[in-house]
Every structure is written in structure tokens, then in C-alpha cells.
C-alpha positions as CSV (number, residue, x, y, z in Angstrom):
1,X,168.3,88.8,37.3
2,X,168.0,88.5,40.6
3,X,168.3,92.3,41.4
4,X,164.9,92.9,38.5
5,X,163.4,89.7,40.9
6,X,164.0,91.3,43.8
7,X,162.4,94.7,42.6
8,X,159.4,92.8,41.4
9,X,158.6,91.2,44.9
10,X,159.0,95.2,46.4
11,X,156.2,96.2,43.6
12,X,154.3,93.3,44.6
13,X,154.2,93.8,48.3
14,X,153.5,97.7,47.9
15,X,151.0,96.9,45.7
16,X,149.3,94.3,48.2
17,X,149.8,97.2,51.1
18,X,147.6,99.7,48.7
19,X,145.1,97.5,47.6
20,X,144.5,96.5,51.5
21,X,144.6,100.0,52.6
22,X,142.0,100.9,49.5
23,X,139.5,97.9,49.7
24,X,137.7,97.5,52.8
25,X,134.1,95.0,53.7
26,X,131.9,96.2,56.0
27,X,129.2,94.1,57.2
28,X,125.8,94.3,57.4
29,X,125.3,95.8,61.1
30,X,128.5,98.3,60.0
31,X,129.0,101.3,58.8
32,X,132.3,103.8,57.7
33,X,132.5,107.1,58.6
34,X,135.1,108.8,55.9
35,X,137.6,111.4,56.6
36,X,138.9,112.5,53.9
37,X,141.8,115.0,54.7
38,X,140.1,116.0,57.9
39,X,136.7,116.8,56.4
40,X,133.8,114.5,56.8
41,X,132.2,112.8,53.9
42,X,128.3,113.2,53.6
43,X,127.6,109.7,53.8
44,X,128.8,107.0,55.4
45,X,129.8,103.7,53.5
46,X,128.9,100.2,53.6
47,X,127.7,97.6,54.0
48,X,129.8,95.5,51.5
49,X,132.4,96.8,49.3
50,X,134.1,99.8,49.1
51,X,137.5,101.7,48.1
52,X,139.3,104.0,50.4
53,X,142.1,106.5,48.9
54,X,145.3,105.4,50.2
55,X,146.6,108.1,52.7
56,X,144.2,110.1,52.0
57,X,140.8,108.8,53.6
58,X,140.7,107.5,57.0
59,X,138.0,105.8,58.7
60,X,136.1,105.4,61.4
61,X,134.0,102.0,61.9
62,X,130.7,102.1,64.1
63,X,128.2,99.0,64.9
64,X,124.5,99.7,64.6
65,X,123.4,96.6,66.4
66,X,122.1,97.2,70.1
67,X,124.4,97.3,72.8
68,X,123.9,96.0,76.4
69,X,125.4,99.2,78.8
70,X,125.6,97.6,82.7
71,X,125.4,100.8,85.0
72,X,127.1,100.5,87.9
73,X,125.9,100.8,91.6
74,X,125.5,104.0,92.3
75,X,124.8,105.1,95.9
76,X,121.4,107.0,96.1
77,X,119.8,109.2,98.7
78,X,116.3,108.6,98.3
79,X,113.8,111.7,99.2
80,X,112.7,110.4,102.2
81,X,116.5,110.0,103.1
82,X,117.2,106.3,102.6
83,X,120.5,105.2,101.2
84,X,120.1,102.7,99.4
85,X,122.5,101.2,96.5
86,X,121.1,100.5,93.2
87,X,122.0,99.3,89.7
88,X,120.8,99.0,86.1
89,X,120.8,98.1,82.6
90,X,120.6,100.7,79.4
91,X,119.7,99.1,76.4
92,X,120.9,101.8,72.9
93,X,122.2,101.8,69.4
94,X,123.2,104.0,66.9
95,X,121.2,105.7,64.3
96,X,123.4,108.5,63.4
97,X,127.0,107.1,63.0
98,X,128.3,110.2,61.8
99,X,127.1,112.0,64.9
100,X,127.9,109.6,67.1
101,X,132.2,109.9,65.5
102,X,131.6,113.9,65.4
103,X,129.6,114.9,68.1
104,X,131.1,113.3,71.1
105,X,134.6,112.1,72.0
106,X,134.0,108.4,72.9
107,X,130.3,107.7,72.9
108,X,130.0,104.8,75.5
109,X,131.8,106.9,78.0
110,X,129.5,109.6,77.4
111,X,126.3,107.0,77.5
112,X,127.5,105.3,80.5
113,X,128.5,108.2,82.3
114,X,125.0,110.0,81.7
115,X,123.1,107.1,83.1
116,X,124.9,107.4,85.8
117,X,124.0,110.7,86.8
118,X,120.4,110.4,85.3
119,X,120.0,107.1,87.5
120,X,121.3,109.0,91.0
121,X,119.1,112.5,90.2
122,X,116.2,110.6,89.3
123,X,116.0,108.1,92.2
124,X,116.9,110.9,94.6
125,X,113.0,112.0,93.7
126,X,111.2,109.2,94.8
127,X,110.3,107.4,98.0
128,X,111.1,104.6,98.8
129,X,108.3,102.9,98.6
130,X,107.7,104.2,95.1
131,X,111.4,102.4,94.5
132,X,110.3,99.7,95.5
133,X,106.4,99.4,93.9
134,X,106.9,102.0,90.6
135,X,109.7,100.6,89.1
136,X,107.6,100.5,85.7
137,X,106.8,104.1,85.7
138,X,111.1,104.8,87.2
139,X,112.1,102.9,83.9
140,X,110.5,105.0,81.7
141,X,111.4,108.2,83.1
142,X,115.0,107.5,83.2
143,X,114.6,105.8,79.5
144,X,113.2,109.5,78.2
145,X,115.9,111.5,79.9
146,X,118.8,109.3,78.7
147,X,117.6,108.9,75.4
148,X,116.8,112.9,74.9
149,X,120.6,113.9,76.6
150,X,122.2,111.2,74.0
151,X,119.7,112.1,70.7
152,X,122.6,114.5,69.9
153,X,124.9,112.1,69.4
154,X,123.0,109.8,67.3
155,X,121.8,107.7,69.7
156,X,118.7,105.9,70.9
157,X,118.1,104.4,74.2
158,X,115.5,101.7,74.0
159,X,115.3,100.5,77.2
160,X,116.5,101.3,80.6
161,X,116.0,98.8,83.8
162,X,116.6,99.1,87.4
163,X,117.6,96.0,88.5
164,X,119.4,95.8,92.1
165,X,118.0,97.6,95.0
166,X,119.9,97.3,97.7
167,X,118.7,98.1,101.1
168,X,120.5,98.7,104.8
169,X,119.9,95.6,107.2
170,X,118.1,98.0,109.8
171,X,116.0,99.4,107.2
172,X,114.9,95.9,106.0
173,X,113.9,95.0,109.7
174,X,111.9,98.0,110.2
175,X,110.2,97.6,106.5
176,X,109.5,93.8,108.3
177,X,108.0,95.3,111.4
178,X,105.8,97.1,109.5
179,X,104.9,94.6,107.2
180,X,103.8,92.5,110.3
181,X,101.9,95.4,111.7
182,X,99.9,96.1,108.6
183,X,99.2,92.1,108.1
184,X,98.0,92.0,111.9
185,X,95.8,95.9,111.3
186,X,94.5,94.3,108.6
187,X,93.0,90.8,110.5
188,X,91.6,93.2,113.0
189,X,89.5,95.0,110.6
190,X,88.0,91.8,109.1
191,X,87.4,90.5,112.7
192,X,85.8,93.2,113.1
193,X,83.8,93.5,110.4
194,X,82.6,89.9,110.3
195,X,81.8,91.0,114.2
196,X,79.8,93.9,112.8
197,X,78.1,92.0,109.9
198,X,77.2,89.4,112.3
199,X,75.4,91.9,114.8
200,X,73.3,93.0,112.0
201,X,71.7,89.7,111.2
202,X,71.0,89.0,115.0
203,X,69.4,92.3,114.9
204,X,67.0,91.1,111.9
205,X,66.7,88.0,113.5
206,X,65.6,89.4,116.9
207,X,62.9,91.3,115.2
208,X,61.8,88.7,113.5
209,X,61.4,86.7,116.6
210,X,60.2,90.0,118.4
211,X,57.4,89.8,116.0
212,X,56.5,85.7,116.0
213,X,56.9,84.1,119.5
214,X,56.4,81.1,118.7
215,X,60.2,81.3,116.8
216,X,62.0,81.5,120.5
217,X,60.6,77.7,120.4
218,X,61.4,76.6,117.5
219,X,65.2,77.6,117.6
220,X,64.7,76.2,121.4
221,X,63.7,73.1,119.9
222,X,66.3,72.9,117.4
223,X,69.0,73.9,119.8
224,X,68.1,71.0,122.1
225,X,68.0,68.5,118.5
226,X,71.4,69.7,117.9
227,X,72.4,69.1,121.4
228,X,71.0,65.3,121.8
229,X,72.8,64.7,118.5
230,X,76.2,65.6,119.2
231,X,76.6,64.6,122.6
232,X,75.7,61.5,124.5
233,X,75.1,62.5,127.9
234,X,71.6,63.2,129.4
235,X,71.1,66.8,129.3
236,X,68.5,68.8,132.1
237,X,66.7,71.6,130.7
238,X,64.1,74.0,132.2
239,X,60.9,73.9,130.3
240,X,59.1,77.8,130.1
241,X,55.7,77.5,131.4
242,X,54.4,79.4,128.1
243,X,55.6,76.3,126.2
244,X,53.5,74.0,128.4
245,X,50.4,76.1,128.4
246,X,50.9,76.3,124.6
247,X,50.9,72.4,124.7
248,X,48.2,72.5,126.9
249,X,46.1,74.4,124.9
250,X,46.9,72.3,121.6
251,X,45.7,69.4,123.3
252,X,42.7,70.7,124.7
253,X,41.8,71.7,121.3
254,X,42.1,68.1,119.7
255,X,40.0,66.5,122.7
């Protein structure tokens, strides 16, 4: 009896072991790659339920959802021959699970070394001004040359960011200097151009005047008006003999 009980629990528990080892869930975002006796199946399986031959099938699980790949700093020669030290962010995911088990040993290796390389030959290219203002149009051409060196291995880069640029201290002061210069180049050009623009209208008005006289007086007049308003002191001011004659003359005419 309690040998037949004892032989019962065995079948039990290898029965258990083989109905692990032959059902297995994948989830939505997974899929199985099957080998079965070291040749790949044609499709992959899941998601949900599915049987496995005990022994005989072995397999491989990969995620489909997107995965966030932090490249390290790499140190970078720029081409105007500026170290600087720069990091990133790849965003991929698979779309070829059986490609990405077959085709390359350990595919986040592989991704993470590529971007590495791609990130140092690509930034070696540029200036460093375009660096620093083109980091749009950097992005996209290291987001085409990951994602066309990993396509073989089923897998599509989405995004890639620089993030971190980091600069020497005594290029940073010199970039400063600059910055001042330009600011202070460009206050000098408006200066003078408002000088310039200014010149112009006391041209027009001067030939305006050159033309009517009787304008010196006016803005004469209005120059002293201005004067007695602002300031309350006597003032002494020489009177042109033209103006006095011209007053003369008015008042000879109303008599």
C-alpha cells in the first residue's frame, strides 16, 4: 500500500514537471521563438497559450515593447578639434523576434555598442557650433544610421537623443568671451545705424529749411518755448537782425 502510494505521488510529480515544461503563457507584448531540435520553427508563438514538446522544443522569449538604451559618455573629437564628452538616449524595439534570437548573439550588446560608435563617428563631423545649435538635424542622422546597421537584426530605432554636452572649462570661457564680443559688435552696429538714420532726416530737414527761411525761426522759436518751460532761470539770447527787420516789416504793413 504504501509502496503503490508512494509510486503514485512519483507519477504525479513527473506528470506536473511535463505539463510545466509543455504549457507555457506568453503575454501580450511577448513572443516565443521555437527550437525544435536545433532548427527554427517558422513562426513564433504567442501571445496566450501554447504547448511546447517536452525535451524536444526549446525556447527563446523576446519583448516587443520599446526599450530605453542610455549610451554612455563617449569622448568625442569634434572637427574643429574640441573634446568634448557627450551622452545619449536610443529609443528601439523589436519587429523581427526571430531575427533578433538568430541573427545576432545578444542584441542589446550589439545595439548599445553600435550607438556608441555611430555617436563618436558622427559627432566627430560636425563643429561645434553645429553641436551645440543642430542637435535636431544630429538626432536624425544618428537615428538613420543606427536603425539601418540594426534592421538586420529585427530591430527598429525610433528615436535617438543627444542629451549631455559636456564642454572644457577653458573652452566655455573663450565661447563667453566671444559671446560678449558679439553682444557688444552688435550694439555698435545699431548705434550706428540709428547714427546714420538720424543724419539722413537732418539732411531732409536741412533742405527743407534750405528752401523756407522762415523755418530757421520757427524751430528758433520753439527751441526758446521749450527752453522757458523746463527751466526757471532767465535765459539771454541774441536776436538775428533778419528776424527784427522781418518784424519790422510786418508791422509796417498793419500801420
Amino acid at each position: 500500500m504504501s509502496t503503490a502510494f508512494i509510486v503514485l505521488v512519483v507519477i504525479v510529480i513527473l506528470l506536473i514537471v511535463v505539463l510545466f515544461a509543455t504549457v507555457k503563457i506568453a503575454r501580450e507584448y511577448e513572443r516565443g521563438v521555437i527550437f525544435r531540435l536545433g532548427r527554427l520553427l517558422p513562426e513564433p508563438k504567442g501571445p496566450g497559450l501554447f504547448l511546447l514538446i517536452p525535451v524536444i522544443d526549446r525556447m527563446e522569449k523576446v519583448d516587443l515593447r520599446t526599450v530605453t538604451l542610455n549610451v554612455p559618455p563617449q569622448e568625442v573629437i569634434t572637427k574643429d578639434n574640441v573634446p568634448v564628452r557627450v551622452n545619449a538616449v536610443a529609443y528601439f524595439r523589436i519587429v523581427e523576434p526571430k531575427a533578433a534570437i538568430v541573427q545576432v548573439e545578444n542584441y542589446m550588446v550589439a545595439t548599445s555598442q553600435i550607438a556608441q560608435t555611430t555617436l563618436r563617428s558622427v559627432l566627430g563631423q560636425h563643429v561645434l557650433d553645429e553641436l551645440l545649435s543642430e542637435r535636431d538635424k544630429i538626432n536624425q542622422i544618428l537615428q538613420s544610421i543606427i536603425d539601418e546597421a540594426t534592421s538586420p537584426w529585427g530591430i527598429k530605432v525610433s528615436i535617438v537623443e543627444v542629451k549631455d554636452v559636456e564642454i572644457p572649462g577653458d573652452m566655455q570661457r573663450a565661447m563667453a568671451r566671444q559671446a560678449e564680443a558679439e553682444r557688444e559688435r552688435r550694439a555698435k552696429v545699431i548705434s550706428a545705424e540709428g547714427e546714420y538714420q538720424a543724419s539722413e532726416r537732418l539732411k531732409d530737414a536741412a533742405a527743407v529749411m534750405a528752401q523756407q527761411p522762415i523755418t530757421v525761426q520757427l524751430r528758433y522759436l520753439q527751441t526758446l518755448l521749450e527752453i522757458g518751460a523746463t527751466n526757471n532761470s532767465t535765459v539771454i539770447f541774441p536776436i538775428p537782425i533778419e528776424f527784427l527787420e522781418t518784424l519790422g516789416l510786418q508791422r509796417s504793413k498793419e500801420s
